[in-house]
Steps between C-alpha positions, in 0.01 A plus 500: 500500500552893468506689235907496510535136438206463250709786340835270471326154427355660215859659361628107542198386315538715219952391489394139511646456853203359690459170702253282399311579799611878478302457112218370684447767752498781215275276277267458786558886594411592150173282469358639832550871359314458211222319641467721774597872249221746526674745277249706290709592209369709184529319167815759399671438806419089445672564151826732637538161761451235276753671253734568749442106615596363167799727474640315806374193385711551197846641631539189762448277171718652354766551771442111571573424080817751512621337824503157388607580132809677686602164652519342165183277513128543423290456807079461388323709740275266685113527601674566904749760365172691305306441807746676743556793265136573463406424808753755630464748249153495592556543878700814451236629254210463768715615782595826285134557410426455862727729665391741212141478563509519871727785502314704226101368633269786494426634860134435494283193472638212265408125393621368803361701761154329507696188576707595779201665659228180436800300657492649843079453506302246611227280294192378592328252266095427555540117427157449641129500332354820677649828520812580731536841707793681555579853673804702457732667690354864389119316577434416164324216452461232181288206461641265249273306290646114448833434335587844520839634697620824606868594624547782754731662742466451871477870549450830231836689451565773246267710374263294300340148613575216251353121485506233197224322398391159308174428431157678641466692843248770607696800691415718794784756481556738827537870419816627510570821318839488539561158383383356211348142427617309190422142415705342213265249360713355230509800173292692701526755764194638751572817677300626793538739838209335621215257420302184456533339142546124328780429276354150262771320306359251286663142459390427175572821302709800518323743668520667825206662647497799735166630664450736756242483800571853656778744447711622180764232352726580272642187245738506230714263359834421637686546179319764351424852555305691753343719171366104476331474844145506621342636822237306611233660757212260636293260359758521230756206325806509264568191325868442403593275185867414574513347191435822297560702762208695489241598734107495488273678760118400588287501836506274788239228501287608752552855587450633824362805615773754616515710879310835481737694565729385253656243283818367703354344792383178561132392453256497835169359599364868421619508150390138433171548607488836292087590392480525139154598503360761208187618410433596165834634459675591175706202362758749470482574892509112587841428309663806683367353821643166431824654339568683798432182732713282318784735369438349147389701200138414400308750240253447196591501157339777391257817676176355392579194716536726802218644551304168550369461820531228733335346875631249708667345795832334414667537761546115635620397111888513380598774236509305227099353639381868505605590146323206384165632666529896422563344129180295488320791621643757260535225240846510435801324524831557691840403386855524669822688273826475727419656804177650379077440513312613197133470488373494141127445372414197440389522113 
């Protein structure tokens, strides 16, 4: 049915000059566009329709009371005869505010864009017990943990690189600097050019957990504002309450040592066998050492501290291993503040 005929069925619905089955269609018609409206309507514009709605509602009642007082007789408007006018009065309201919206929509992005675009993607859901591997068109590749899904296109278009995802994955993003990677993890968003990191959304509370491996990853919250977002470099996490809305930032659990040369690359046998080897060395000396290893800011409360000396091998341990024996030795203790080590003395 075109728009044509919809367009005279519903001027015989409103006279009273429908067929049963004629009723029927524009009952039926009616149902399937509310159930199926994705309007988006602010709460002034809800009120201007719904006044305008009752307004109609009103004038057929009354043009149905005048009509059959005219013809000498009382008629009692039954449940049918309320039904039709409402229902019809509310089609024409809805197909206003429809036309309206579509013809006024704002050229840029709006609520139903993310919809049109996820429909045209394709899912994959790990329904196993182990971990699932996928690679993307653009090289990218994802390992899902269990439960978890992702949606993406067959092939990057545009100017950015876009996929959804549900539950927990770890992420091994190609560089592209002309194309940006975004993953839409429910409130949250994860920006990258290129990089490896692991996006953690827990089951049983509302949190979502980003962590980065190597690289720089930006994440803010899809309805907030970037002011509101956090950069995350290595060995670094963001934890995202989408409850409050509100992010917290700490360290990885077991940092790894960073490339030489720099902090965006990926970590190699040379870096991971790195000699952490110092002979009575200023404490002071050590922590720059490690901070410069790890990319993670580790320093002493206070001068004094410093200037204690320290010898040792610790170069097979894990960070977190090594600050535990440079604090025996210089008794003192070590304690992590967001995305900081402070060593204090142990008093």
């Amino acid at each position: 049915m075109n728009q044509s005929s919809i367009d005279i069925l519903l001027q015989k619905y409103l006279s009273g000059e429908c067929t049963e089955e004629e009723e029927k269609i524009v009952l039926e018609w009616y149902e399937k566009l509310i159930s199926k409206s994705e309007l988006h309507l602010p709460e002034t514009e809800k009120s201007q329709i719904e006044s305008r709605l009752w307004q109609a509602i009103q004038k057929n009642v009354q043009d149905e009371v005048v009509s059959a007082r005219g013809k000498g007789s009382v008629i009692p408007l039954k449940t049918r005869t309320w039904l039709r006018i409402a229902a019809a009065a509310c089609i024409l309201a809805l197909t206003v505010a429809g036309i309206v919206l579509f013809r006024n929509r704002p050229a840029g992005p709006h609520p139903t864009a993310v919809i049109d675009k996820k429909a045209s993607y394709t899912r994959m859901i790990n329904e196993t017990a182990a971990e699932k591997k996928l690679v993307l068109s653009d090289g990218t590749m994802i390992i899902l943990q269990p439960g978890a899904s992702v949606d993406y296109p067959p092939v990057f278009t545009g100017d950015s690189r876009e996929v959804y995802l549900a539950g927990s994955a770890f992420f091994q993003v190609h560089h592209d600097p002309k194309k940006r990677f975004r993953v839409l993890s429910g409130a949250l968003t994860t920006e990258v050019l290129g990089t490896t990191f692991n996006i953690v959304q827990h089951k049983t509370s509302s949190r979502i957990e980003v962590a980065v491996v190597t690289g720089k990853v930006w994440v803010f919250s899809q309805e907030g504002k970037e002011s509101d977002s956090i950069i995350l470099t290595p060995n670094k996490k963001a934890i995202f309450n989408t409850a409050t809305r509100q992010f917290t930032t700490g360290l990885v659990a077991n940092p790894q040592p960073l490339l030489k040369t720099g902090v965006t690359g990926p970590v190699d046998d040379e870096n991971a066998s790195r000699q952490f080897i110092f002979e009575d060395e200023p404490l002071q000396v050590v922590l720059q050492e490690l901070s410069k290893a790890y990319g993670i800011s580790i320093t002493t409360d206070d001068e004094k501290l410093g200037q204690y000396h320290f010898t040792g091998n610790i170069s097979k341990y894990d960070l977190y291993k090594q600050l535990d024996i440079i604090c025996q030795s210089t008794q003192s203790v070590f304690e992590i503040k967001d995305t900081q080590i402070i060593l204090k003395e142990n008093r």
